[in-house]
C-alpha positions in Angstrom: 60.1 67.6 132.4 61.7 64.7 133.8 63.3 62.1 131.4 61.2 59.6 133.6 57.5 61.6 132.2 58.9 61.3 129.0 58.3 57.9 126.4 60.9 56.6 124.2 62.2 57.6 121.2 61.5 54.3 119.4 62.6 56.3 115.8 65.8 57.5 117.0 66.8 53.8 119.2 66.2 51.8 115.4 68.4 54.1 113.9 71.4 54.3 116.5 71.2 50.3 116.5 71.1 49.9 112.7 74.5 52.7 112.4 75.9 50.3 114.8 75.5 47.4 112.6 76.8 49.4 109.7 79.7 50.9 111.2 80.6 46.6 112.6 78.8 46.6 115.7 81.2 47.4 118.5 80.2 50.8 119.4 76.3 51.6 121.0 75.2 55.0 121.8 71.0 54.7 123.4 71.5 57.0 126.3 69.0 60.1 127.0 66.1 58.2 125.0 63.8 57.4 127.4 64.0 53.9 127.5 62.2 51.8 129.5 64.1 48.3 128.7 67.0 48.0 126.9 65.7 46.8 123.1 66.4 43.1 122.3 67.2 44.1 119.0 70.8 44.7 120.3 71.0 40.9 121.4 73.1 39.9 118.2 75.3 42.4 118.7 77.8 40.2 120.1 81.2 42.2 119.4 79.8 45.4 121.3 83.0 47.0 123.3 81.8 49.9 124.2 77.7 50.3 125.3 76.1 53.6 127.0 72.0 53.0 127.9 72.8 55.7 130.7 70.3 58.5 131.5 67.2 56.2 130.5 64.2 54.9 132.5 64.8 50.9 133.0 65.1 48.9 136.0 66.2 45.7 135.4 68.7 44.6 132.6 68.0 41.6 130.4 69.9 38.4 131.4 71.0 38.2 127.8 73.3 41.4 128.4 75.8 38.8 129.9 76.4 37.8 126.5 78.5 41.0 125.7 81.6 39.4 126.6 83.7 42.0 124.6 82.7 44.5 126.6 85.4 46.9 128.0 83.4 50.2 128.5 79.6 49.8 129.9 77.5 53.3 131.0 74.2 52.3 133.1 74.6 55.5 134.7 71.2 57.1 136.2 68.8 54.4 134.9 67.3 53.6 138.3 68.8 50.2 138.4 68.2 48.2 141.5 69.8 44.3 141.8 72.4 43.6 139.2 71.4 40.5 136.9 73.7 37.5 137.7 74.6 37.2 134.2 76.7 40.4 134.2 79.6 38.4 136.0 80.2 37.0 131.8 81.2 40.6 132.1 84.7 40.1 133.7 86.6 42.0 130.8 85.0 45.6 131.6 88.1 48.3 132.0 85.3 51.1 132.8 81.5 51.0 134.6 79.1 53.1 135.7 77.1 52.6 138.2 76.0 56.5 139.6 72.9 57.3 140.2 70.7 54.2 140.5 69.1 52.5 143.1 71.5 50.2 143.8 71.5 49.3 147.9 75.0 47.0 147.6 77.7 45.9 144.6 77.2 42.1 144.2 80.2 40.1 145.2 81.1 38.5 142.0 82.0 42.3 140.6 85.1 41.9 143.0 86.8 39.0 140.1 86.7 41.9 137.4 90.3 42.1 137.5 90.6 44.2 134.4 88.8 47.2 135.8 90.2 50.7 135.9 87.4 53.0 136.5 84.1 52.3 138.5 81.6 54.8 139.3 79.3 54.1 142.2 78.5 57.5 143.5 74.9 58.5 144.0 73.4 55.3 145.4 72.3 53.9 148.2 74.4 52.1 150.1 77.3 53.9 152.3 80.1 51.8 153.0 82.4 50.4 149.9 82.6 46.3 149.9 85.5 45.1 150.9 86.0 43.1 147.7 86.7 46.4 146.0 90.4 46.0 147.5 91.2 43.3 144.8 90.4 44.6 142.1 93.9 45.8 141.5 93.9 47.7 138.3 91.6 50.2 139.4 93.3 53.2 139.2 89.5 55.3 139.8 86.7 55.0 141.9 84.0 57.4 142.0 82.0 57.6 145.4 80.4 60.9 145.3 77.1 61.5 146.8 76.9 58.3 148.7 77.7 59.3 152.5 81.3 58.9 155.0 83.8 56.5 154.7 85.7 55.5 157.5 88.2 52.6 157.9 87.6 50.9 153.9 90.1 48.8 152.4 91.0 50.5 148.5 93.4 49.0 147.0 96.7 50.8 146.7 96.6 51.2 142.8 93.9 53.6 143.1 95.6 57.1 141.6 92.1 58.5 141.6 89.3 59.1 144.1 86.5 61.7 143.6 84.4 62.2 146.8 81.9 64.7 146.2 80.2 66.4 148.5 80.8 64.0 151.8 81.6 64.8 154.8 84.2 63.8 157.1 85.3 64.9 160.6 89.0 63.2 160.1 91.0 61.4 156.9 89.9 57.7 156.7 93.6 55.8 157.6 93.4 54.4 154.0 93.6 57.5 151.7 97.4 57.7 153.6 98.3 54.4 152.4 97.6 54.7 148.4 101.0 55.9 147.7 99.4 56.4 144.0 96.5 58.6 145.1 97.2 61.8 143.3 93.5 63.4 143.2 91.0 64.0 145.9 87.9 65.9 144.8 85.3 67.6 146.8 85.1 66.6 150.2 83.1 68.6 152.6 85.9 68.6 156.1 84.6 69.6 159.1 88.0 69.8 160.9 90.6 71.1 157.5 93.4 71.5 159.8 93.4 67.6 160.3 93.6 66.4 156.8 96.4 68.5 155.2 98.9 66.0 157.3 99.8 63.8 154.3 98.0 64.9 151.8 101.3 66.9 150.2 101.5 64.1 147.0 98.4 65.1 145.8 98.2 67.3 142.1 94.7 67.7 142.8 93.1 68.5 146.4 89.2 70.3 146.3 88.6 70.5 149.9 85.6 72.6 151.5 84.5 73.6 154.8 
């Protein structure tokens, strides 16, 4: 059964929230519960740091989740989001988010001043070319793009040490994977032409190429 047939766990959501509370409220766990909005129960929680809803059944987020502005970690990973509330640029201090497996068409332009970002995850959506904006975000040392179609001529910024690619195909290395002299793993790319690609690629710890 999909997690989408299934209703929430109402029991289980109170009780994760209120061992939140106890334990000082900076550490949320409601993911796999079949939620179809995220509860406004966890409104007050103001010193969150670390919040995963992923794997649940909502659309839309609340406005009020841009009052998390502790935030540093934030999974909304397979929730079939579509437009990004406005409200999560308050949101600027995020070091890690997910954003696979939504419905997301395009990353809104204001995610490009999260300057303390290391790891984003965008794979499995809709749209199939990375915004350019994505080159200043210059501590991001990961980006996730799997599932979401070629890449040809992108600008990534140089910090980037990490960049998973699953199962995309390419006919020849986009020019910028050559220039991220920090670029250390390349995961699961789908070449058409191998003999192409292993020209510069000899840095890398980590190379998963098929054919």
């Amino acid at each position: 059964m999909s997690i989408y047939d299934k209703t929430p766990n109402r029991k289980e959501i109170a009780k994760r929230i209120e061992n939140c509370r106890l334990a000082g409220g900076r550490e949320l766990d409601l993911s796999r519960l079949y939620m179809t909005e995220i509860p406004v129960e966890i409104s007050g929680l103001k010193n969150l740091t670390c919040l995963n809803v992923s794997y649940n059944q909502q659309e839309s987020l609340p406005d009020w989740i841009g009052n998390f502005t502790p935030l540093q970690f934030l999974n909304l990973r397979h929730c079939g989001l579509k437009p990004l509330p406005e409200s999560m640029k308050n949101l600027s201090g995020l070091r890690t988010l997910y954003l696979g497996a939504n419905c997301l068409a395009t990353l809104p332009e204001w995610l490009g001043g999260f300057s303390a970002l290391e790891k984003l995850d965008i794979s499995a959506n809709e749209h199939f070319f990375i915004p350019e904006f994505i080159g200043n975000l210059k501590n991001l040392t990961a980006l996730d793009l799997g599932h979401s179609g070629e890449r040809e001529n992108q600008t990534v910024h140089h910090n980037i040490c990490s960049l998973d690619w699953q199962i995309n195909r390419l006919d020849t290395l986009p020019d910028f994977l050559t220039g991220l002299p920090r670029l250390t793993f390349l995961l699961n790319i789908i070449i058409i032409q191998q003999r192409k690609f292993r020209s510069g690629l000899e840095s890398f710890q980590t190379l998963n190429i098929w054919t």
